[in-house]
Structure formats: C-alpha cells, structure tokens
C-alpha positions, 0 to 999 in steps of 0.5 A, a space after each residue: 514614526 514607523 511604527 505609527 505608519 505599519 499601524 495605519 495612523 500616518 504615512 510618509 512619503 519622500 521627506 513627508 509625513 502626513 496623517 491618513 484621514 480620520 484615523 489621527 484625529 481619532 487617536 488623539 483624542 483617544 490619547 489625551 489622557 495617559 490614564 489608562 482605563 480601569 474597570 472594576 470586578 465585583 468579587 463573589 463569596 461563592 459559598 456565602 453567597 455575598 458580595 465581598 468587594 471588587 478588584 481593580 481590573 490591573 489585579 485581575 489583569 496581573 493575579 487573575 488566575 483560578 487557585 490564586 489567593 489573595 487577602 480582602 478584608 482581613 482575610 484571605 481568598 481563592 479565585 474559583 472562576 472569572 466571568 469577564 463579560 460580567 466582571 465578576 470574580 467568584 471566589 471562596 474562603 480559604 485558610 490563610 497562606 503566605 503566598 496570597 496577595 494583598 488586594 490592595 496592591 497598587 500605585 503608590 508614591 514611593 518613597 524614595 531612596 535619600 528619604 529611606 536612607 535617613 531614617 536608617 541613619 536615624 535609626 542607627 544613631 538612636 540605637 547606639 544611643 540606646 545602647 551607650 545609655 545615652 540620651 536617645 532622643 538627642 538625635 531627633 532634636 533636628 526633626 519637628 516632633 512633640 516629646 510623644 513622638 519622639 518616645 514613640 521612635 525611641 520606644 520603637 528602637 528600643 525594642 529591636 534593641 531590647 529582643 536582641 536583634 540587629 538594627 537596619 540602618 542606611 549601612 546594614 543590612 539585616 536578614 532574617 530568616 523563617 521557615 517559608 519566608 525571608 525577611 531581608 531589612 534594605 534602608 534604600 526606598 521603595 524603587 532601589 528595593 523594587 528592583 533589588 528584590 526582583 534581582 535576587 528572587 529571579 536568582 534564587 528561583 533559578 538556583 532553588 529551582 522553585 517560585 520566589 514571591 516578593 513583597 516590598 516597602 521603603 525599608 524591607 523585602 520579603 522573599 517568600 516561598 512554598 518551600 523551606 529557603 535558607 537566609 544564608 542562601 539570599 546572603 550569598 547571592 547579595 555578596 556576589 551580585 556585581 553592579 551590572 549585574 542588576 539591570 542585566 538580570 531585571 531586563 531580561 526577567 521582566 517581559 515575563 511578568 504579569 507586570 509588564 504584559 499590563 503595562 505593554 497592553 496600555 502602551 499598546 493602546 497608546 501607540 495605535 496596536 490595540 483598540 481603546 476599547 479592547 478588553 486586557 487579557 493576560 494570555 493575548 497581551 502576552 502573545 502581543 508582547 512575543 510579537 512586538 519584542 524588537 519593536 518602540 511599543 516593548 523598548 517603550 513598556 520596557 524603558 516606563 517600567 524601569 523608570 517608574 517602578 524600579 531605581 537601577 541606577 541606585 540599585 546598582 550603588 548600593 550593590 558597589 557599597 555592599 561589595 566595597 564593604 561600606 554596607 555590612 550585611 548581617 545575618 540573624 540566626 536560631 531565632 523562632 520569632 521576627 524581630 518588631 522591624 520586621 512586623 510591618 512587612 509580615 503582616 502584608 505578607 501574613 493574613 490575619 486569618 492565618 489564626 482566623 480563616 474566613 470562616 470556623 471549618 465546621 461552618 464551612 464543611 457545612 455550607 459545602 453540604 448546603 450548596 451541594 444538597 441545592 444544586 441542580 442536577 438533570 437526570 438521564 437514563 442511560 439503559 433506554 434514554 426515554 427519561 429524563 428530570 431535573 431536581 435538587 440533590 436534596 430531593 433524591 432518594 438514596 437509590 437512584 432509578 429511571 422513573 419509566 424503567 426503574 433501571 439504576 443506570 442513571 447519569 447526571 449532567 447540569 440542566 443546560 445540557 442538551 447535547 447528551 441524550 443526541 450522543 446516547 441515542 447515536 451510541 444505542 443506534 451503533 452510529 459512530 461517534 466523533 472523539 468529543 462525543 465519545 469523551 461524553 458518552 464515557 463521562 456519562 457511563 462512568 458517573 451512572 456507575 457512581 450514581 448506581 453504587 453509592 445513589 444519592 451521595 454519589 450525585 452530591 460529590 458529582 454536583 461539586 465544582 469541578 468534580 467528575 467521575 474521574 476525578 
C-alpha cells in the first residue's frame, strides 16, 4: 500500500484507502495480464550482410552487451552494436568459444527435484546391474517401456560403464574436470541445480578471483571459465558448504545479475515504478534497483526469483546429505576425454562451430577486405581545408592527395560528419578550441599522417570498425 501511494495510484487517509482518479483504472487494466511484454530483435550478419535470426528482448536485456558471444544456428557469434530504436543486433561470426551463450535460453518447465532423483536411482540400480552381469533391464520393468526403449537406457549406461567412469546417481556426485570447464553430475532438477550452481560459481570467482560461467540441466552443472580451474577446487567448496550457507550466498549475489535487474524492471512495471510502455535498459534497471533496494518491488523481485528459478529449500538438503556422507562426491581424474553423460550439457556449452566456425577463414579475411574496400569515406584536406570528397576505399589511388593542392595531408571521416572542416578552419584562424574540438583536430592530424604515409591502405585500416589513428 505505500508503495502504491509514493507512486500516486492510491492515497490513504486516516483508516481509508482510496484510489486517485483515473490513475487505478489505468493500472488495472495495464496489469491484468502477469506476461510481460517482450519484443524481438532482428539479429544481423554484418559482414554477410544477411539476416541470421532474432532474439527475445529478455536475452538482449540480460547478454546484450558488445564483444558478448552467443551461439545461433549451430554457430556461434559476436554482438558489434545494438540499435534499440530499430531492434536490431549487428553481429559477426566468430570461432567458437566456451563462454557463448546459447540463443535459446529461456523459460522452460523445469524438472523438478523427485522427478531428477529417480532417474539417478534408476541409473544406479541398472549400473550395478550392468556390472554383476545381472539382467539390466529387470530394473525398468516398472516404467512403460517397449524393449527398444528399455536397450536404448541400458545401452546408454552401459557406456558410462564401459569407458570406465563413475555413474551419477541420486547419491553420487561425479565431477569432472577439463581444461576451461567443469562438468559437475547433480541428480537433483533443474531449480536444486539453479541455485547450486550459482552458490558454488559465486565461490569460486570470489576464491579464483576470475568470472565463472554456468550452464544447468535436470541432471549436471557446468562451471565454465576463461581460465584453467581445477575440479578439486569445485569439490572442496561443495565439501565445506554448510546448509545456510546457500540462501545467504544466492541473496546476496543475485541483485547483481542480469537476472534480476530484467525481473526487477517487470515487477516495476507491475507496481506502478515504471511506465507500461518503457523500453528495458540494463544499465537504468540497475540504477532502478540501487534506488528501490529496501523497498516491496526489490523484496518482490527477490522472493519471485527464489521461488520460480531456484529451489533453496531442497538445495540446502542436499548440502545436509552431502555433509552427513549420504551423498559421495567423487572426483574423476587423468582423464582427456568427457565421459557420454557428460555430452548432453558440453554440447550447450560447446558450439559446433568450435571445429566448424561460421565461416572457413579465408572467406572471412575476405569479406573483410570486401567491406572495407566499399565503405564510404569523406575526405578532407587538412593543409588549406578548400576540398573535400566522398568516395569508396576501392576508388583511391595509392597515394593520396587534395584535388585543389595536390598536398598529401588528407584526413578522413564518415560522410555524415559535418562538424569537422568548422573545427579545422577555427585551428587554421588560431581561435581556440574547447576540449572535444580539440580531441577532433588531433584525431583528424594523426590519421592524415597514416593516410600520407601508407595512402590507400591506410584508409582501408581507417574504414574499420571501431579502428582509429590510435588505435
């Protein structure tokens, strides 16, 4: 109720409330769907110069950062720009890399914790099975399945079995670990793993002091880094987590995620702060949340996420079982290749086009070069500032010059920009520059020196995306 009242919807008086005119009708109606809208983005190959897809606006809302990857079609792909007005993400191709995000992230129906412990009692009872030479399939005569079915289950064990690795089952944990990942094996759903996961990796990054990715499913986790991370190291945190532990570490983590500013903004939305039609921004729903910490709209976003992304309650008994020795946690060593339990969550985490990029190389080296040679470029002398011209890299000659006086101190800009001859003609008439129009003139001075030394291939390194004489 206050906060309805500081945001102008109702006012109260003595024992009464009482809506203010106009405003509580609008926010019903505004509110009667719990939805949230969601637009899309159009994704754009910017060197192919095609249309590779589109992202939900929650993903661009959560990831949408320049230099983020994440995997579309089978492979994977690095954010250049975003242009919100026009929901557009430009975007070019990339090797593959163990960090990108897959695209289809989202809501899901998660598996919940009874359903994920019985396939790991199942899976235990068909490995010791499998390896007393016992019937195997005696232990799926309780589910309805076809004999094909039931071969495909035991077949699917007996490879686990057969490579020589640990099983995972409702009471073993099996972690394995590789060069920049760790695949940690967790019978325990998809909410009981959520929030496992984010405990452990918030540890990790805070004992490694480098940023720990995470990828869940019903049945594994895995913790993923830019640099080497020992499996011991994710063990020994696991073995010394006590039960309170969890909810204490997830709560104070998660107003720094991506996660939770998205969710905030929504809530915000709901409770009146923020207009229906306003446009998610990850750096204003942040601030939002700096300014409504301590208020219902953050305990809100807190309490929604913690009950429909994550299982604290279950979590915090699985880390009592693990602590009362009920479930064994089993580190699997020298081993160079995953084990086949582990496939399902490494081809998440590992885009095909690790082996198969998007493009070979040397097509992309030359759409590169294609781009480059096309772009656009306005050109301007800087000796006497009475000429200027807009071509295409490709038409230049290899050396450079003004039109009018022949003088090789040239400097180039992008034809939109009109500001620049103004700043070099109040330099040439010795009138002072304020600081931005000095940070141009220097900008404009260092590239006419590139363009004078090396001419045509100096512009072409100049068209580049983000490339400048400095840089």
């Amino acid at each position: 109720i206050q906060q309805l009242e500081k945001t102008g919807i109702i006012y109260t008086y003595a024992d009464t409330v009482a809506p203010r005119r106009g405003r509580l009708h609008r926010y019903y109606f505004e509110n009667v769907s719990m939805i949230p809208d969601v637009k899309q983005y159009h994704v754009y190959d910017f060197l192919g110069r095609r249309s590779v897809g589109v992202l939900d606006q929650e993903f661009v809302g959560r990831n949408g950062r320049e230099g983020v990857e994440f995997i579309m079609r089978g492979h994977t792909w690095r954010i250049l720009s975003i242009d919100d007005e026009k929901r557009l993400v430009n975007v070019e191709p990339v090797y593959g890399s163990l960090g990108a995000i897959p695209s289809w992230e989202g809501e899901i129906i998660p598996v919940p914790m009874d359903v994920a412990v019985e396939v790991g009692a199942l899976r235990g009872e068909v490995a010791k099975r499998v390896l007393t030479c016992d019937n195997p399939t005696v232990a799926l005569n309780p589910y309805p399945l076809d004999a094909e079915a039931k071969e495909r289950v035991v077949d699917y064990v007996k490879e686990q079995v057969g490579k020589g690795f640990e099983v995972p089952t409702d009471k073993r944990i099996v972690v394995e670990g590789y060069e920049r990942f760790i695949v940690f094996h967790a019978c325990f759903g998809d909410m009981v793993n959520e929030a496992l996961g984010r405990t452990l990796a918030a540890l990790l990054s805070s004992r490694l002091g480098v940023p720990i990715g995470v990828q869940v499913d019903p049945y594994r986790i895995a913790f993923i880094a830019e640099e080497f991370i020992h499996a011991k190291d994710v063990v020994n945190e696991v073995l010394s987590l006590k039960p309170g532990d969890v909810t204490s570490i997830v709560k104070a983590t998660l107003p720094e995620t991506t996660l939770f500013a998205w969710k905030l903004w929504h809530v915000a939305k709901r409770f009146g702060v923020v207009e229906r039609e306003a446009d998610y921004r990850l750096n204003q729903a942040r601030a939002l949340a700096s300014m409504l910490k301590d208020t219902p709209v953050f305990a809100e976003t807190l309490r929604e996420i913690t009950t429909e992304k994550l299982d604290l309650e279950n979590t915090e008994r699985v880390i009592s079982m693990v602590n009362a020795g009920e479930i064994t946690v089993v580190l699997t060593r020298g081993r160079e290749v995953h084990s086949p339990m582990a496939l399902p969550i490494i081809d998440r985490i590992v885009p095909h086009d690790l082996l198969r990029p998007a493009f070979p190389t040397r097509d992309v080296t030359n759409l590169v070069k294609e781009r480059l040679l096309n772009e656009r470029m306005k050109f301007i002398c800087l000796s006497r500032n009475d000429w200027e011209g807009v071509y295409p890299v490709r038409l230049l000659p290899d050396r450079v010059q003004c039109l009018k006086c022949h003088s090789t101190m040239v400097t180039v800009t992008v034809p939109q920009d009109f500001e620049l001859r103004r700043i070099i003609e109040k330099h040439m008439a010795k009138v002072k520059l304020n600081a931005e129009e000095e940070r141009r003139w220097l900008t404009a001075w260092k590239a006419a020196g590139i363009i004078q030394t090396y001419g045509r291939l100096g512009a072409t390194v100049l068209a580049g995306r983000g490339v400048g004489p400095t840089t």
